[in-house]
C-alpha positions in Angstrom: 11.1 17.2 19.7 13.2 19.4 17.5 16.1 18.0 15.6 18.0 18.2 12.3 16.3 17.0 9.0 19.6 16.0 7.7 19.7 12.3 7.1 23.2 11.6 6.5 24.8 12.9 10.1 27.1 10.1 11.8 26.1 9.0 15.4 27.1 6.9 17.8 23.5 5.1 17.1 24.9 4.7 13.3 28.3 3.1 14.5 26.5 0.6 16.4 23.9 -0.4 13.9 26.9 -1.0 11.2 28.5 -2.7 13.8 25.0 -4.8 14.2 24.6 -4.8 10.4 27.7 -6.7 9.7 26.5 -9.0 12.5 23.2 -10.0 11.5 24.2 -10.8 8.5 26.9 -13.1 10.3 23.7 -14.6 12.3 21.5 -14.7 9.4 23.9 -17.5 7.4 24.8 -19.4 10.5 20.9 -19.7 11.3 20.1 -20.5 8.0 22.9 -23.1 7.7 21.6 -24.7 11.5 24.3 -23.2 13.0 23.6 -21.9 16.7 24.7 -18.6 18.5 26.1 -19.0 21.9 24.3 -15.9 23.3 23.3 -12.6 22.3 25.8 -10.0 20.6 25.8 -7.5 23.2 25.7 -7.7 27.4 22.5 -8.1 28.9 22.5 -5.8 31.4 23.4 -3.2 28.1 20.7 -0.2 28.8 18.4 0.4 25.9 17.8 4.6 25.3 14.3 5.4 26.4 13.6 8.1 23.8 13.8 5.9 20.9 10.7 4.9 19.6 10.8 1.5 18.5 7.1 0.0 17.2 6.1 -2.6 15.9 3.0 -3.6 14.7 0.6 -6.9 15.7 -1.9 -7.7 13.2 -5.1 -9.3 14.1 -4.1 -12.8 12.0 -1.3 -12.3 14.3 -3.6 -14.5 17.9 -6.5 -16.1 18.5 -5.9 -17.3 22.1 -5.1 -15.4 25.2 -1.5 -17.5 25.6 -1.0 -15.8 21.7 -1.7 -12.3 23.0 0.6 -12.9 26.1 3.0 -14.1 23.9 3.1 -11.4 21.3 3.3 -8.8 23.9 6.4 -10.2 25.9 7.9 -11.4 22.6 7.9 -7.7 21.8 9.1 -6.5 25.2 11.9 -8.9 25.6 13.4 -7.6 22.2 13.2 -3.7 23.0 10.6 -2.7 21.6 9.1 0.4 23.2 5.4 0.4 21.4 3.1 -2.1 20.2 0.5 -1.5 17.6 -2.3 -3.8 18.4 -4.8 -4.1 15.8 -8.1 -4.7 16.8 -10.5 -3.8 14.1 -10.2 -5.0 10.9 -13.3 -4.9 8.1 -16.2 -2.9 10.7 -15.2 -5.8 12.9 -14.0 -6.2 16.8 -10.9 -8.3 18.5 -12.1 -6.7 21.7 -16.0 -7.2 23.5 -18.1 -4.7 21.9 -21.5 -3.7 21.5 -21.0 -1.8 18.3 -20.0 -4.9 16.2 -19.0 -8.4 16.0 -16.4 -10.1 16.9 -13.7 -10.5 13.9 -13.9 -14.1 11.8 -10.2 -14.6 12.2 -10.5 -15.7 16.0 -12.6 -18.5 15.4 -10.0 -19.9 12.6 -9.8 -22.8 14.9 -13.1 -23.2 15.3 -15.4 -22.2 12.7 -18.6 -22.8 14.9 -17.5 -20.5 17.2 -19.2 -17.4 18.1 -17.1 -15.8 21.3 -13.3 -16.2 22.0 -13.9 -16.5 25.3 -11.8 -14.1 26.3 -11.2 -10.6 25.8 -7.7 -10.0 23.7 -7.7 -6.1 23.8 -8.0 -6.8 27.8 -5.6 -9.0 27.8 -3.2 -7.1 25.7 -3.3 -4.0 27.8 -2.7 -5.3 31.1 0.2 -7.1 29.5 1.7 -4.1 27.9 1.4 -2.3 31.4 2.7 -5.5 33.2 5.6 -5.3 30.7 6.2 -1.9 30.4 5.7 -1.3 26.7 3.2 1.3 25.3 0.1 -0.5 23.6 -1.8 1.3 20.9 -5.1 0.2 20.0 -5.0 -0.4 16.3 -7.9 0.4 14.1 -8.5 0.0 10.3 -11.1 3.0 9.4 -12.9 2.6 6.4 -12.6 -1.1 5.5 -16.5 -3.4 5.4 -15.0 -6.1 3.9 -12.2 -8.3 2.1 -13.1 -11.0 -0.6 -15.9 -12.3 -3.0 -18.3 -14.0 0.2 -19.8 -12.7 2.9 -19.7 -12.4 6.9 -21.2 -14.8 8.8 -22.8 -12.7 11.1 -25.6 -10.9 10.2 -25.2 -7.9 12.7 -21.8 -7.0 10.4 -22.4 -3.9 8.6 -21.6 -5.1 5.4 -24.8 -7.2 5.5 -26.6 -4.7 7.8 -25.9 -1.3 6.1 -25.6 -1.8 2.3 -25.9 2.0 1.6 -22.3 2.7 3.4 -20.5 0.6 0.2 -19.2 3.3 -2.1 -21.0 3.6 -5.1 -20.0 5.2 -8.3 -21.5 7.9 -10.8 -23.4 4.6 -12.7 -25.2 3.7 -9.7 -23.4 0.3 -9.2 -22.0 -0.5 -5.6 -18.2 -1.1 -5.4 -17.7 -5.0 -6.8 -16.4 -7.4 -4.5 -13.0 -8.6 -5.3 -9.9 -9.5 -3.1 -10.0 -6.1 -2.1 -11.6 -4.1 0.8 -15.1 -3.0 0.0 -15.1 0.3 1.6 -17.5 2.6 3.6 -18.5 5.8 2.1 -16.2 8.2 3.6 -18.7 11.3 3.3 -21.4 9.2 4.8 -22.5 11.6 8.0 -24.0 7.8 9.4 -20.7 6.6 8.5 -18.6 9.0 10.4 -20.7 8.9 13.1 -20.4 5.1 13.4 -16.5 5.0 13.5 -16.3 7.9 16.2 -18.7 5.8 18.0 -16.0 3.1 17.5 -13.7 4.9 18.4 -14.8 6.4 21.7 -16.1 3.2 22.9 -12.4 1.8 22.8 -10.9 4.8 24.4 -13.2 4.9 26.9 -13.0 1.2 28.0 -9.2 0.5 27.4 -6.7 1.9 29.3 -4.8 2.1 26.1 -1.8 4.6 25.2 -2.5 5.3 21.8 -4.8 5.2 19.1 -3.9 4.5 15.8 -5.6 5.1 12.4 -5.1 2.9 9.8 -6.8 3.0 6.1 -7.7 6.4 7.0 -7.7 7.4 3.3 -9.8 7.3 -0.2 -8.8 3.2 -0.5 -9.0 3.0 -4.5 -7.5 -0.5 -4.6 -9.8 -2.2 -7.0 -11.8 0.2 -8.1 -13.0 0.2 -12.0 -11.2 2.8 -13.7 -13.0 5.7 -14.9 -15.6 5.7 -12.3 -16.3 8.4 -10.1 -16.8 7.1 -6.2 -18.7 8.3 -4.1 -21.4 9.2 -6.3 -24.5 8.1 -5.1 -27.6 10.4 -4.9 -27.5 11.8 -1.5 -23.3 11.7 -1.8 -23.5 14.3 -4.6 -26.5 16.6 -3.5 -23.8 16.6 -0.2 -21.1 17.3 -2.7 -23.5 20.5 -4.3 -24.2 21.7 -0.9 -20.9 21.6 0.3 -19.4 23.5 -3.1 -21.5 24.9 -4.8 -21.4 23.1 -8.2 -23.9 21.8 -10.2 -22.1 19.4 -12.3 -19.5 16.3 -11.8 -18.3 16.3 -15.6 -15.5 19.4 -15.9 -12.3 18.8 -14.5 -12.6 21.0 -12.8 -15.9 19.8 -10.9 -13.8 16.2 -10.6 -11.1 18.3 -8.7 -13.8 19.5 -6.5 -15.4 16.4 -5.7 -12.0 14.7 -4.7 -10.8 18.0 -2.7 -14.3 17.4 -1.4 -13.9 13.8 0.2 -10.2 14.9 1.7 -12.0 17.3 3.5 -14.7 14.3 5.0 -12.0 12.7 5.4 -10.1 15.0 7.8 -13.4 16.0 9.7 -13.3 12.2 11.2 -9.9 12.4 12.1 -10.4 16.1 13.7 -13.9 14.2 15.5 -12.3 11.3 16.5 -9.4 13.7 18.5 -11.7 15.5 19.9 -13.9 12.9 21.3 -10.7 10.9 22.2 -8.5 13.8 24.2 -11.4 14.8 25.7 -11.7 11.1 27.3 -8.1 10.1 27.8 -5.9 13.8 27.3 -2.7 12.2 27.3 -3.4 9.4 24.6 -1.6 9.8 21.7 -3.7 9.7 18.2 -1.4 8.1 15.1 -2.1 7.2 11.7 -0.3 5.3 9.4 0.1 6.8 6.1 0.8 6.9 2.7 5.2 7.1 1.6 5.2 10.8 0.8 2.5 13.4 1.7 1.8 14.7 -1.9 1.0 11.1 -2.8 -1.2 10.4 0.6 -2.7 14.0 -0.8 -3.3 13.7 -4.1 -3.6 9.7 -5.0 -5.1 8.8 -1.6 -7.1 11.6 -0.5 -5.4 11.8 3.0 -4.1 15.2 3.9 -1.4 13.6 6.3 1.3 16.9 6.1 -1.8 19.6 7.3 -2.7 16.8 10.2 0.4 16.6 11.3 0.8 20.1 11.2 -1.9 21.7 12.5 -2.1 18.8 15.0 -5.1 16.6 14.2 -2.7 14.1 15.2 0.1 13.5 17.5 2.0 11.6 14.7 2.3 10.0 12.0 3.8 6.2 10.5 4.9 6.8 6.7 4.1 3.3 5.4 7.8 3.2 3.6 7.9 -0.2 2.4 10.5 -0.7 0.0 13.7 -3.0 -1.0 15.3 0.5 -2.2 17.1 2.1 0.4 17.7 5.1 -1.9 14.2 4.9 -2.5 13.6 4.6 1.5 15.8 7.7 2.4 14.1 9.9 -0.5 10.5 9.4 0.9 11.3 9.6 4.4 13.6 12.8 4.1 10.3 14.3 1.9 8.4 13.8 5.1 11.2 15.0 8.1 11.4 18.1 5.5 7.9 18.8 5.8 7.5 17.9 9.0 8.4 21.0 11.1 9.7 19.3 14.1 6.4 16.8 14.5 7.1 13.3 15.3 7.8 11.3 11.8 8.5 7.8 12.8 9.2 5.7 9.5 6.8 1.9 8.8 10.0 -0.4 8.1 8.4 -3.4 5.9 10.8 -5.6 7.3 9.1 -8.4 5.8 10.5 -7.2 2.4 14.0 -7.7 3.6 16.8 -10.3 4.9 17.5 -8.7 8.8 20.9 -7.1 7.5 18.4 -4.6 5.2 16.1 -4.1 8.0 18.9 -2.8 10.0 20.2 -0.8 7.4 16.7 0.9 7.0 16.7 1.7 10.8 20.1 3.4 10.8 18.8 5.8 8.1 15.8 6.5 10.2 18.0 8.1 12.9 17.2 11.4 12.6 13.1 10.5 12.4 11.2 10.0 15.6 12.0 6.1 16.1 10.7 3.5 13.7 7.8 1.0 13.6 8.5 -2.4 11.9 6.2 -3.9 10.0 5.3 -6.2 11.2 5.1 -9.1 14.1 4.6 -12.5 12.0 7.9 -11.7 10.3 9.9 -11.6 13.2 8.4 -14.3 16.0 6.5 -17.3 15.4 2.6 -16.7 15.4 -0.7 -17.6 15.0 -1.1 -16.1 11.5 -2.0 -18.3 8.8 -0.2 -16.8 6.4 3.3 -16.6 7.6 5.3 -19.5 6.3 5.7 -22.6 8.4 9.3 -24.2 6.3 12.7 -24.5 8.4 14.1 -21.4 5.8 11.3 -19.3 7.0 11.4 -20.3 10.6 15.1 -19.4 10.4 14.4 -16.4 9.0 12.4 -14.9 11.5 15.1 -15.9 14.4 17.1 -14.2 12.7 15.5 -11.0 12.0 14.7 -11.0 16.2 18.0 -12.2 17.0 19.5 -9.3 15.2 16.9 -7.0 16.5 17.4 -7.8 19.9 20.5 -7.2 19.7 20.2 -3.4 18.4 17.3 -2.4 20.2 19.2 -3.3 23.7 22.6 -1.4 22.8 23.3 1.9 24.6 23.2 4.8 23.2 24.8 8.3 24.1 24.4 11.7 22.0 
């Protein structure tokens, strides 16, 4: 889809979302104050417009029972959204049956001697998505082992199974465990080969629409400074062989090495659409990524821009989380300019904002390719532990949907 990169164009989609603004922010306060609204802003029978994409992405803290998968799909339906990310792999864990790994801790919250759901929530998501006509993408976080300072209770996780997958740097030492992910070595070929195992085995079970790359980056959060990762033995004769260096020491060799791991990087994401479009043709490959594509290129080692370009994927989810709306339009006009008529559709962190902001943020995405809020817990009630449970909070949320709902069902002409 080809379109103008120019932000600041009036539509009749902007007219309607001020007109929403002004409204939510009416809703918000009488929520807040235990007021109630007699009925939605707009008709119901108002049309929504088809060629909007409007996501919205379910983490996996998000359900632990079938009724909480059911739930989050029709919650999601029944307020106009047109795509659901569904996450269903979090640290080399699986929210779905799978032979490849186990099942993920957080569905047994409930029930910590638990060792099956008894139930299958990727299953049950899809066939609620088709029931419900909403696109489902199967939501996967790529390089992540592990969060946190203990350890999983299954021994079959990879963490405990494949110690030489952690990243280690140029002393030898494995990458500490903090509240961080502990990462998998991106250059790893037994790495790579693992996740496009992964990978396949979900495309070619799941009659899904999409999938969708997460954490598919150089993830540096909590790494010691002035360490060089991955630098391992075997990483670095790789590293020699693949460049011809000798050294790690110039800065010139350190350029190297990280222009090095971007390329790894980008040869899972070019395996992983090849192995998927060869299953499932029409599925659509996505991956969220960083605000602007010189910083996913340079600070996270995820050459996002030439993906989307040269089409290693279909699109891509600028994670734009900010309170700044100057600072919102800025990034997300850096990535419509480079763009070249691929689909850019913006991450909202609507969990940063009061519903009036979130609004705000989605009129200024109107010349992108839809939007993608993040994320579910913030808008419905949930499962997830870490969503406040107070009346303020509770009112919050209704709010947020209320408001939502009420934009995402408005028609609109061009």
């Amino acid at each position: 889809m080809h379109r103008s990169n120019t932000l600041a164009a009036p539509s009749p989609l902007a007219i309607v979302l001020s007109i929403a603004i002004v409204l939510a922010g009416i809703l918000a306060a009488a929520t807040i104050q235990g007021c109630s609204s007699s009925g939605p802003f707009l008709a119901d029978s108002a049309e929504k417009r088809d060629d909007i994409m409007r996501g919205i992405w379910v983490t996996r803290w998000d359900y632990r029972t079938a009724v909480d998968v059911e739930k989050a799909i029709d919650d999601a339906a029944a307020t106009g959204f047109t795509d659901v990310y569904w996450q269903v792999r979090g640290q080399a864990d699986a929210y779905y049956r799978s032979s490849l790994e186990p099942w993920g801790e957080d569905l047994f919250r409930d029930r910590p001697d638990a060792t099956d759901p008894g139930f299958d929530p990727l299953a049950v998501a899809v066939a609620r998505a088709k029931q419900r006509g909403v696109r489902l993408h199967a939501w996967i976080n790529v390089y992540p082992l592990w969060k946190g300072k203990g350890q999983p209770k299954d021994s079959r996780h990879a963490f405990l199974r494949r110690p030489d997958w952690r990243l280690t740097d140029d002393h030898n030492q494995p990458q500490p465990q903090t509240d961080q992910y502990v990462v998998a070595n991106p250059t790893d070929p037994t790495v790579q080969a693992h996740i496009a195992a992964v990978c396949r085995d979900i495309v070619s079970r799941y009659a899904i629409d999409g999938l969708h790359l997460d954490y598919v980056r150089f993830v540096n959060d909590g790494l010691p400074e002035g360490r060089i990762y991955p630098a391992d033995s075997a990483s670095i004769t790789r590293f020699y062989e693949a460049t011809g260096r000798r050294s790690l020491v110039s800065i010139e060799d350190k350029a190297a090495h990280a222009a090095w791991v971007r390329d790894e990087i980008t040869t899972l994401v070019e395996r992983i659409r090849r192995d998927s479009k060869r299953i499932r043709p029409r599925l659509e490959l996505s991956a969220a990524v960083w605000r602007t594509p010189n910083l996913a290129k340079e600070a996270v080692l995820q050459d996002s821009e030439a993906w989307l370009r040269e089409g290693t994927v279909d699109r891509v989810l600028p994670m734009i989380y900010t309170e700044s709306n100057a600072d919102y339009v800025r990034d997300l006009q850096l990535w419509l300019d480079t763009a070249r008529g691929n689909p850019v559709t913006p991450g909202i962190g609507a969990y940063k904002h009061q519903a009036t902001q979130t609004l705000e943020q989605i009129r200024l995405s109107e010349q992108a390719d839809g939007y993608c809020l993040f994320a579910y817990a913030t808008i419905f009630e949930s499962a997830n532990p870490f969503e406040k449970k107070d009346a303020t909070s509770v009112a919050m949320r209704e709010a947020r949907r209320r408001a939502l709902e009420a934009v995402q069902r408005v028609p609109v002409r061009n």
